[in-house]
C-alpha positions in Angstrom: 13.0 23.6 15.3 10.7 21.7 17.6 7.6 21.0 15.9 6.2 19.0 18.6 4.8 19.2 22.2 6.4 18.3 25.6 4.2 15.2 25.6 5.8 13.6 22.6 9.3 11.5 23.2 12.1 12.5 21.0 15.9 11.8 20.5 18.4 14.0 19.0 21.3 12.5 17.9 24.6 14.4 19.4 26.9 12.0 19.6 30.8 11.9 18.5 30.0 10.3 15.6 26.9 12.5 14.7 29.6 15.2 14.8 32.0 13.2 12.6 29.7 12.1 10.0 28.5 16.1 9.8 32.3 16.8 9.8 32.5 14.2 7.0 29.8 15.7 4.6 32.1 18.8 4.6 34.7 17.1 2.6 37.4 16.3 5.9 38.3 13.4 6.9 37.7 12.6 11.2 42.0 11.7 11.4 42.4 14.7 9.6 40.6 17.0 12.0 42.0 15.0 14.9 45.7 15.2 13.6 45.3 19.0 14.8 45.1 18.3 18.2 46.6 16.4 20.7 44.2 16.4 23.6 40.7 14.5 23.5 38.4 17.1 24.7 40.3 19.7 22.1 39.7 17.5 19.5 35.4 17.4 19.8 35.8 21.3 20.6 37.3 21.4 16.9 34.8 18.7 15.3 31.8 20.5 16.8 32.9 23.9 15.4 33.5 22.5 12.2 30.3 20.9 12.4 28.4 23.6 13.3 29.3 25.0 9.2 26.8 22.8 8.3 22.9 24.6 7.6 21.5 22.7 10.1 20.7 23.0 13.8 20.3 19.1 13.9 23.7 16.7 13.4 23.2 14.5 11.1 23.0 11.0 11.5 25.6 8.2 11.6 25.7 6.1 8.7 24.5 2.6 9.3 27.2 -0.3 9.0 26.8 -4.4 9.5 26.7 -4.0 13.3 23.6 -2.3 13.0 21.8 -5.6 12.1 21.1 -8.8 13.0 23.9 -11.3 11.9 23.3 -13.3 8.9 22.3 -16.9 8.9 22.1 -18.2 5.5 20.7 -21.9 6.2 17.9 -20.1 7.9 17.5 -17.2 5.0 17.0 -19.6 2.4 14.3 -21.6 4.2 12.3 -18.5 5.4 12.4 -17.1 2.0 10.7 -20.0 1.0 8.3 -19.7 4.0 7.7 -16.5 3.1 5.9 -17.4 -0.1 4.8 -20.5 0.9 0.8 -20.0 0.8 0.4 -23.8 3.5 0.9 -21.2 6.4 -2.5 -19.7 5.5 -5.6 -21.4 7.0 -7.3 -21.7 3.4 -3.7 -22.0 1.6 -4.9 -19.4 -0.9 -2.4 -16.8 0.6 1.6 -16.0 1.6 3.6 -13.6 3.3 4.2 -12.2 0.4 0.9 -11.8 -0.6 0.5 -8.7 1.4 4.1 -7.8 1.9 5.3 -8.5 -1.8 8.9 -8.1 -3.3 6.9 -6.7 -6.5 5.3 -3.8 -4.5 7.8 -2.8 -2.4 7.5 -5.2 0.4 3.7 -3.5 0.9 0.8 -3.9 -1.5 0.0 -0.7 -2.8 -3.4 -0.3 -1.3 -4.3 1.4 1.5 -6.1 -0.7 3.7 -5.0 -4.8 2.3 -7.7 -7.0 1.4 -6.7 -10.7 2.8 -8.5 -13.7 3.1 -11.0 -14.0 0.2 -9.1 -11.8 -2.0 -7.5 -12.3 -5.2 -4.4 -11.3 -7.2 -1.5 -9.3 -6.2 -1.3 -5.4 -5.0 -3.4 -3.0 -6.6 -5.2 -5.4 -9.0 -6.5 -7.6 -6.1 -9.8 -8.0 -6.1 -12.0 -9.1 -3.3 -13.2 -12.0 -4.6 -16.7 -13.8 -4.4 -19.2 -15.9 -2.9 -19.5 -17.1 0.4 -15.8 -16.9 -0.4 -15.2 -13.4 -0.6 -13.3 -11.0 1.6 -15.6 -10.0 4.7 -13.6 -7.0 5.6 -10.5 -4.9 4.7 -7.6 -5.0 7.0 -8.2 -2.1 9.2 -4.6 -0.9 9.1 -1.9 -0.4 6.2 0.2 -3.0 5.5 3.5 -2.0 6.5 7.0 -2.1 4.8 9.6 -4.3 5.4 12.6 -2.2 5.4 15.9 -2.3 7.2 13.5 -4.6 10.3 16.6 -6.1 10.4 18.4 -3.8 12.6 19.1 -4.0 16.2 17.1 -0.6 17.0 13.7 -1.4 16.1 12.3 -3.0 18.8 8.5 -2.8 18.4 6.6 -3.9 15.4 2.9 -2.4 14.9 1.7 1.1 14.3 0.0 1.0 18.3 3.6 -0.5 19.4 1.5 -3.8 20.6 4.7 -5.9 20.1 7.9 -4.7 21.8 10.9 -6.3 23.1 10.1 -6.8 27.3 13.0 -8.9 29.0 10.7 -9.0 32.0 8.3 -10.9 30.0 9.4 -15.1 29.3 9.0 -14.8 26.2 10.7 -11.6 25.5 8.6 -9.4 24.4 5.2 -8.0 25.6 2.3 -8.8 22.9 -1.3 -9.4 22.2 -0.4 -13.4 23.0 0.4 -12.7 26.4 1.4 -15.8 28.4 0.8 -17.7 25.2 3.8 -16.0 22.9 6.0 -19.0 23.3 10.0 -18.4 24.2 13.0 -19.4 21.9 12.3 -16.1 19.4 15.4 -14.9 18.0 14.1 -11.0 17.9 11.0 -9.0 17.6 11.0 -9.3 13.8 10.0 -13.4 14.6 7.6 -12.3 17.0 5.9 -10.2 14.6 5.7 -13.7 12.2 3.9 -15.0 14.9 0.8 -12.8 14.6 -0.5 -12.4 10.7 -1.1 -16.3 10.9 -3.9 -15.7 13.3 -5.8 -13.3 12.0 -9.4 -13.8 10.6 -8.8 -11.1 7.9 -5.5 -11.6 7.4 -4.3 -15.1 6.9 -6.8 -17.6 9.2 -9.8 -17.5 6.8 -13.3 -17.7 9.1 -14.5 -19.8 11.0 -16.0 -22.9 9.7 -13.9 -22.6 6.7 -10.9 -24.4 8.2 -9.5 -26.1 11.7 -7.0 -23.3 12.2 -10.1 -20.0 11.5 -11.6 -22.5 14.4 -8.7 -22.3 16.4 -8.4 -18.5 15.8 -12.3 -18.1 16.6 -11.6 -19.6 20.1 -8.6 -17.8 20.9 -6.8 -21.2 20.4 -2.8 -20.2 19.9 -0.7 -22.2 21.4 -2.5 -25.1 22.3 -1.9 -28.4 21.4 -4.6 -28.0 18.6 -3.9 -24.0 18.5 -3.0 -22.0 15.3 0.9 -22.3 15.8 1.0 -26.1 16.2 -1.4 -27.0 13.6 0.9 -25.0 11.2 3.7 -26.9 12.5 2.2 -29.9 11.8 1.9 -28.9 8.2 5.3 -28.2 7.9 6.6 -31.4 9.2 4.5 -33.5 6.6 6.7 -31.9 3.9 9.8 -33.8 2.9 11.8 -30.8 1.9 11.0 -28.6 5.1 12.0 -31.2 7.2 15.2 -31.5 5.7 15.7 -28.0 6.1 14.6 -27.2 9.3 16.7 -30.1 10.4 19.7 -28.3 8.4 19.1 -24.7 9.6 18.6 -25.4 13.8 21.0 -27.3 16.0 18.1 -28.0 18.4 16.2 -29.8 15.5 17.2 -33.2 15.2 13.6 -34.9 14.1 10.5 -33.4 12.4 8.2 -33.9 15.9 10.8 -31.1 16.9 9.9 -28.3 14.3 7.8 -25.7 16.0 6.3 -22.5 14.5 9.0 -20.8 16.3 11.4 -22.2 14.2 9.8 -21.0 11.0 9.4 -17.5 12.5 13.0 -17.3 13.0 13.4 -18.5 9.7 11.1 -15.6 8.4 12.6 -13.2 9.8 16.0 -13.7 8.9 14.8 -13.6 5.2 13.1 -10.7 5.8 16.5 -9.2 7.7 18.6 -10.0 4.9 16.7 -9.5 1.5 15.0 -6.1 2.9 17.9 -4.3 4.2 18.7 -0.8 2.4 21.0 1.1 3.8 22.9 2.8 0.4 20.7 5.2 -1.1 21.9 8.8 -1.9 22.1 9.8 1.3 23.9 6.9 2.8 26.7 7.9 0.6 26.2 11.1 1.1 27.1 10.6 4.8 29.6 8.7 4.1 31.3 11.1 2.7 30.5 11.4 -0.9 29.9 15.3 -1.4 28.1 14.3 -4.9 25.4 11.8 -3.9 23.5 14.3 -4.0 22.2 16.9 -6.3 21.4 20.8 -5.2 17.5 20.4 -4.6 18.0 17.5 -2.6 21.0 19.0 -0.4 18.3 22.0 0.0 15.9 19.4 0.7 18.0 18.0 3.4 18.5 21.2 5.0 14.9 21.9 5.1 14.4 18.2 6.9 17.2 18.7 9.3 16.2 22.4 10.0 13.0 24.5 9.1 10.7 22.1 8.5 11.1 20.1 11.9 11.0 16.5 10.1 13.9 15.6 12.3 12.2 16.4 15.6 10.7 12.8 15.5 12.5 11.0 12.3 15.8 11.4 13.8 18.6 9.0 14.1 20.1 6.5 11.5 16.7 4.9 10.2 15.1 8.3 10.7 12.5 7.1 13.4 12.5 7.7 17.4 10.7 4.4 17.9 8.5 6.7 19.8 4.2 7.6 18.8 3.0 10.6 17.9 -0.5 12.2 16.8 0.0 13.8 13.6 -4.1 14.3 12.3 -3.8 11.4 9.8 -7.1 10.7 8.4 -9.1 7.6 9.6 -10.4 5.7 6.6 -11.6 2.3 7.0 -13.0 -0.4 9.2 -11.2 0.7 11.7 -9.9 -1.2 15.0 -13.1 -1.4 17.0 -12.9 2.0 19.2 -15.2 4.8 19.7 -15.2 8.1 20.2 -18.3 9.7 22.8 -21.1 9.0 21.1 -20.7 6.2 18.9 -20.5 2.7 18.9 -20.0 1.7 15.5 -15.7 0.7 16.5 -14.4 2.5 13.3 -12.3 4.2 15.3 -8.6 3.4 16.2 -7.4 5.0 19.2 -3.5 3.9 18.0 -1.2 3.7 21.2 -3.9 4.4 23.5 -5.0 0.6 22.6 -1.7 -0.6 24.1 -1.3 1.6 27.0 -4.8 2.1 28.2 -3.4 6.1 28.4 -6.2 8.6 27.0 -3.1 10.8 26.5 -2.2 8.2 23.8 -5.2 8.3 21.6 -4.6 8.7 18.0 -0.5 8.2 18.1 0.6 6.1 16.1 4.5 4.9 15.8 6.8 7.4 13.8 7.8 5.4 10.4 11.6 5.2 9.6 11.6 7.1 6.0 14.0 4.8 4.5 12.5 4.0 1.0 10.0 6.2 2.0 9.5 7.1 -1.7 8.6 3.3 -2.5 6.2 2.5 0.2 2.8 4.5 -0.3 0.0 4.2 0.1 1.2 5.9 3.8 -0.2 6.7 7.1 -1.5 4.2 9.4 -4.6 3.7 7.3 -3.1 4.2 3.9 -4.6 7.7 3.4 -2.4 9.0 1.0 -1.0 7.8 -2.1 1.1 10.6 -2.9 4.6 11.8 -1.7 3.8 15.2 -1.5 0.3 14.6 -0.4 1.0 13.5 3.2 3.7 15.7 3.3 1.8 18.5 2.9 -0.4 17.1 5.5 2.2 16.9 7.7 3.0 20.6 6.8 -0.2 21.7 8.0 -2.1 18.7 10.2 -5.8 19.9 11.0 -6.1 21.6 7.7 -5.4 18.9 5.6 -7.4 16.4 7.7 -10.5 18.7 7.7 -9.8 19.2 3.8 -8.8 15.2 3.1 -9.7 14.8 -0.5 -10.7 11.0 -0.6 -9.7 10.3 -4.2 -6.1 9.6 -2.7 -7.2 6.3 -1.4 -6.8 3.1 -2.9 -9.1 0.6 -1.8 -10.8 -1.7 -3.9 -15.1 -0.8 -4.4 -17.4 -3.2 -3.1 -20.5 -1.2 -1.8 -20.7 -2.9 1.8 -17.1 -1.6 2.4 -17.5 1.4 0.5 -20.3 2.6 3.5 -17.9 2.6 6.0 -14.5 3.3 4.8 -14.7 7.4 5.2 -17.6 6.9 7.8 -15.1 8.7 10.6 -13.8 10.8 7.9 -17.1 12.2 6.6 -18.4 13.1 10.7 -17.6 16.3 11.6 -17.6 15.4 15.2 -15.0 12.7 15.1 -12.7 14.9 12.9 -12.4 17.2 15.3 -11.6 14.7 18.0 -8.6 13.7 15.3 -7.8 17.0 15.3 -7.6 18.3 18.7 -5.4 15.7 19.7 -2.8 16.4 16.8 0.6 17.4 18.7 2.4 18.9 15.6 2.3 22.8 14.9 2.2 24.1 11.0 4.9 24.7 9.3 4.8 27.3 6.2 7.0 26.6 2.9 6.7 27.9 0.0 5.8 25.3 -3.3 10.0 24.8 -4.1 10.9 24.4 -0.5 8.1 21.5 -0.8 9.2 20.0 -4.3 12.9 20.0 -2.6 11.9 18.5 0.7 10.0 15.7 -1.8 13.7 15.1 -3.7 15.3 14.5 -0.6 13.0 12.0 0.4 13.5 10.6 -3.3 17.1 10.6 -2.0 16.6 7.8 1.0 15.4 5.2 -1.9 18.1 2.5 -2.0 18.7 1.2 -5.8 19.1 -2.0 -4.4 15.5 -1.9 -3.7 13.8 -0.9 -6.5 14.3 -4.7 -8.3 13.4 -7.3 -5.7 12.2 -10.0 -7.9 15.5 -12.2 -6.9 13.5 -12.5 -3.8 10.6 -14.7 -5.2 11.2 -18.5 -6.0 9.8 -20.0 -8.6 8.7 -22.8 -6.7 7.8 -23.9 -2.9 7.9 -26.8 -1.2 4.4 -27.2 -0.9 3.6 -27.3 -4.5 1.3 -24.9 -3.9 0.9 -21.6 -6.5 3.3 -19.2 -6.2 2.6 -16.5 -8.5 -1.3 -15.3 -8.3 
């Protein structure tokens, strides 16, 4: 079933092996099916018939395997894990990485909208700190997972898409940098390391509190005195980085040669190795283990794949297009600075549409891969719901659950000068129904156990290896700054 519009970009996954894998969940084996035939095209014809046994009108999806990801680097793992929690690539030092993107929440931090610089604590028992000190705004969008970035297919970071691979470009990728993203980045998972370190909210701290919120404040990246080489510099006055920087890139042979490119690289293949998750239920299940799964969540599976229309735009093997879709998801929040006709207060986000500079874009925002889907809420691009089923359900029925949003399923820490503007879209008519006339998905009726099975699939995509990711946190940096909050 297609549940969206013309407008909206979608794969469908009919390839041979989409066929074998489907053929594979039936209990047979591809050299099996083959050994019945001796010509090619014979061979499909029987694998597609086969296939077509299945309850569902869309194949399923390949299983993903080592080739789907970056290769593996440990010299460089081991230093960006420690970069990762390291809190000297902050402007004030007071936060990580991690601190947002923790291995203790689920590589998010369990509120909807994060609360960076200024803040305190970890996840949801940050608090947003105080004085002159204290947080001056929440991060207008969600902070989002770090699942299975690692693989080759995703190649645009940010819910507007704002970073994407672009061999055109020098650097490689088109982003918010421009001519300023420097070259050498391994992939778009580094580029994306590039970016939190120069945000006001997120990592930078304000102006006046610290040379790098300066640099920020002046649009001062790549500089000589810019936000990237100032952080460099930090690096290179500690003994252990430079021994490890030295030890994980052939093209470092001194410490005036450590660049932040380096330690983005470094992040990211931390991030690519301790983040993958790739065996939950129904991994196995496509690999061929008919038990992986229990009844309601083979029913739930079905639904997905058929009725319910999920797979129309979470298809494929992480269960994304990589494409941008308007789905009614309520605006909470700070927003990213845009207005609708009429208002000038920026607490709007006009998603893709920021990127593009396409009015067809506004309010699409990038289809999430549902892998640990179960782990990661609050969801949406602002965090509105913190249950499963809620968004769900809103997904079920767009413009009716937007128009009925029951605020209670944020999380967002109370401090009354945020508190004004955080549903400020969300409680105006007006700017509702601009949310919802652009909403490209049609309602879809199930009844409540077609709901609670679609739910236990999604349950089903959680890899066990995930839910335990304290191996992941050191106890111990090389800056001798605090790890643990």
């Amino acid at each position: 079933m297609n549940r969206t519009n013309a407008s909206v970009q979608r794969r469908t996954p009919t390839s041979r092996t989409a066929v074998f894998v489907a053929v594979a969940s039936l209990g047979f084996t591809a050299n099996a099916i083959l050994a019945q035939t001796t010509d090619p095209g014979d061979a499909i014809d029987v694998l597609e018939r086969l296939a077509e046994a299945i309850d569902t009108p869309t194949p399923l999806p390949r299983p993903a395997t080592d080739d789907d990801f970056y290769p593996r680097d440990e010299a460089k793992e081991t230093l960006g894990r420690l970069l990762f929690f390291d809190k000297i690539l902050s402007g004030n030092r007071n936060i990580s990485c991690a601190t947002c993107h923790h291995s203790l929440t689920d590589t998010g931090d369990g509120l909807s909208l994060p609360v960076g610089e200024g803040a305190r604590g970890l996840g949801v028992t940050r608090n947003l700190g105080v004085g002159k000190e204290a947080v001056h705004e929440r991060v207008p969008r969600n902070a989002p997972h770090l699942f299975n970035l690692g693989a080759l297919e995703f190649e645009r970071m940010f819910d507007d898409g704002r970073l994407e691979v672009n061999p055109f470009h020098p650097s490689g990728f088109s982003s918010p940098a421009g001519d300023d993203l420097p070259p050498g980045l391994d992939n778009v998972l580094a580029a994306q390391a590039m970016f939190p370190v120069t945000s006001a909210t997120e990592m930078a701290g304000q102006a006046g509190e610290n040379s790098i919120a300066d640099a920020v404040a002046h649009g001062d990246l790549a500089g000589p005195n810019g936000v990237w080489s100032q952080l460099a510099g930090r690096l290179r006055q500690v003994g252990e980085y430079r021994r490890r920087f030295i030890a994980a890139f052939e093209d470092i042979e001194a410490a005036g040669d450590i660049t932040y490119v380096h330690a983005a690289n470094a992040i990211a293949a931390f991030e690519a190795a301790a983040f993958r998750a790739d065996d939950s239920p129904f991994d196995r299940f496509l690999r061929g283990d008919r038990k992986a799964l229990s009844r309601r969540e083979r029913n739930g599976l079905r639904l997905f794949y058929g009725s319910a229309g999920c797979s129309s735009c979470h298809s494929g093997t992480f269960q994304t297009n990589h494409e941008f879709a308007a789905v009614a998801m309520p605006q909470i929040g700070p927003g990213k600075g845009d207005n609708q006709r009429g208002y000038d207060d920026g607490h709007d986000d006009f998603g893709r549409e920021r990127v593009t500079l396409d009015r067809q874009d506004r309010f699409r925002f990038r289809v999430p891969s549902l892998r640990n889907i179960a782990l990661t809420g609050p969801w949406g691009h602002a965090g509105s719901y913190n249950t499963l089923e809620g968004v769900v359900r809103q997904l079920l029925d767009p413009v009716v659950a937007l128009q009925n949003y029951d605020t209670s399923q944020a999380v967002l820490p109370s401090r009354s000068d945020l508190d004004a503007v955080d549903f400020s879209v969300q409680g105006d008519a007006r700017r509702v129904g601009g949310i919802a006339r652009a909403c490209e998905l049609e309602p879809i009726a199930l009844s409540e156990e077609e709901i609670a099975e679609l739910v236990d699939f999604l349950h089903a995509l959680t890899d066990p290896s995930s839910l335990d990711l304290r191996w992941t946190t050191p106890m111990e940096v090389p800056s001798g700054l605090p790890v643990f909050d």
